[in-house]
N, C-alpha and C positions, 0 to 999 in steps of 0.2 A: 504493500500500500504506500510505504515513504515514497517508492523510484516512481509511483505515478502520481502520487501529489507534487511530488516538486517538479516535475516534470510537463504537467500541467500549470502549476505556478509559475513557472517559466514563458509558456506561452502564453498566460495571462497577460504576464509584465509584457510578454516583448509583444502581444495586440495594442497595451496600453499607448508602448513605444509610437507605433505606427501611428497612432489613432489621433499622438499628440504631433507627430511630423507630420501627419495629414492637415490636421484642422489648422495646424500653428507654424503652416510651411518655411515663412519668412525669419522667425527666432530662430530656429535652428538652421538656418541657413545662413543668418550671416555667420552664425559659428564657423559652419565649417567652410565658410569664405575665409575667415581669418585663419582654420586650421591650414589650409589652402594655399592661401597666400603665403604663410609664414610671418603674421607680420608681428608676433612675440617672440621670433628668435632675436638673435642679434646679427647686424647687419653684417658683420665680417665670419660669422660661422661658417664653420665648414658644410653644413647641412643645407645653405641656402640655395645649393643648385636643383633644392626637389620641388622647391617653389610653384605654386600651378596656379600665374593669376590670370587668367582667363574664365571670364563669366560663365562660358558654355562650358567649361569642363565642369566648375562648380556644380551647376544645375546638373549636367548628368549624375556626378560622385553623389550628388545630396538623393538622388530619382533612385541612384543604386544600392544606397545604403537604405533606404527606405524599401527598399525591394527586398532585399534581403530579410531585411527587419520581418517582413510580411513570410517569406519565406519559414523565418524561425520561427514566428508564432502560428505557421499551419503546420510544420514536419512535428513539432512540439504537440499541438494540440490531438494531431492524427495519431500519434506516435501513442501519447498518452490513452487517446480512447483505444490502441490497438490492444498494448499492456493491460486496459483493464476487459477489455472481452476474455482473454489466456490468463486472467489471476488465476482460475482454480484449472491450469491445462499442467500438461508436464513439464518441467523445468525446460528442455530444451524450446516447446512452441511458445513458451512467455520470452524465450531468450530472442527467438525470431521476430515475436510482437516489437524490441526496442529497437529495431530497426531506424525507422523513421525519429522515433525522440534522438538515437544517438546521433545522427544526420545532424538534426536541430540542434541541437545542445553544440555540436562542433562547429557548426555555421556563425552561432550564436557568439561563440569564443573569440572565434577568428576573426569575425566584424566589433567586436567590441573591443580586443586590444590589439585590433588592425589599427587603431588611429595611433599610436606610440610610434608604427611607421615613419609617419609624416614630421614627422620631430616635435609633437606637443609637449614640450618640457612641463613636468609634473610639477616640480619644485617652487614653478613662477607663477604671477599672479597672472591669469588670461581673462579672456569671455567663459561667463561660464561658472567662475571659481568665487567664493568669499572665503573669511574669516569666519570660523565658529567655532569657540572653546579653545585658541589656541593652536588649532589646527584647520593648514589650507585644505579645503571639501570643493570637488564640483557640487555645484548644484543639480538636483535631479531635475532631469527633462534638458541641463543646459548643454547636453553635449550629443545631440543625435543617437541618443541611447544611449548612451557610456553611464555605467554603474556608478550610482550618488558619492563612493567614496574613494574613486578615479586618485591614485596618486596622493595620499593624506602623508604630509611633511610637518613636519612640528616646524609651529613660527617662530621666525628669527628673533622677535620681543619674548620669548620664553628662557 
C-alpha cells in the first residue's frame, strides 16, 4: 500500500505542477527565462557559454518541461492505478504492475534536477528563492516544479 500511495502522491503533486504552469504560464516562465539566460551567474564564468537567450527556445524548454511534467503525472497516476488492480496478484505481476510508476518517478527525477544543468547556483539568491528561518528555500511553485527545498544553504548572517 506505501509504493502506491506515494506513488500516487507523486502524480498528484506533479498534476498540481502542471495545473499551476498551465493556469500561471507567465510566472514561471520568466523563471526559466532567467534560468535560461543565465542572468545570476557571473559574467566572467566559465559556464556562460550554455546561455540560451533566445525567446523561442524559452517558450519551447518552458512547452517541454510542462510536457513532461504532464507526462509524470499520467505514467504516475497509471502506474499507480496498475499497482493497485495486482495488490493481492503474485509478487512477480504486482512487480510488472510498476512498470509505468517506475517510468514516472524516473522522468520525474531527471526533469526536476535537470535544471542544476543549466548552472542555477543553489547557494545564490535568484527568482524564485527567499529567506526563511535562516535558510535560502525556493519557493514552491517558483521554479517550474522544482521541489520547495531546491538547494537549502545556511545564511551567511548565521
Amino acid at each position: 500500500l506505501a509504493k502506491i500511495a506515494c506513488v500516487a502522491a507523486i502524480a498528484f503533486y506533479a498534476a498540481l505542477v502542471v495545473f499551476g504552469n498551465v493556469t500561471d504560464y507567465w510566472t514561471n516562465f520568466f523563471f526559466v527565462t532567467e534560468v535560461l539566460d543565465m542572468d545570476d551567474v557571473q559574467a566572467d564564468a566559465h559556464i556562460r557559454w550554455r546561455a540560451l537567450p533566445s525567446p523561442a527556445i524559452h517558450h519551447a524548454v518552458y512547452i517541454l518541461i510542462i510536457a513532461t511534467e504532464t507526462a509524470v503525472a499520467s505514467l504516475c497516476a497509471f502506474g499507480a492505478l496498475a499497482m493497485a488492480r495486482r495488490i493481492k496478484a503474485k509478487a512477480h505481476e504486482f512487480h510488472q504492475a510498476k512498470r509505468r510508476a517506475i517510468l514516472g518517478l524516473t522522468l520525474g527525477f531527471l526533469l526536476f534536477e535537470g535544471g542544476t544543468l543549466v548552472g542555477c547556483p543553489a547557494g545564490q539568491d535568484g527568482p524564485g528563492r527567499d529567506e526563511v528561518g535562516g535558510v535560502r528555500r525556493r519557493r514552491a511553485g517558483g521554479g517550474a516544479g522544482r521541489q520547495p527545498l531546491d538547494g537549502c544553504q545556511p545564511s551567511p548572517a548565521l
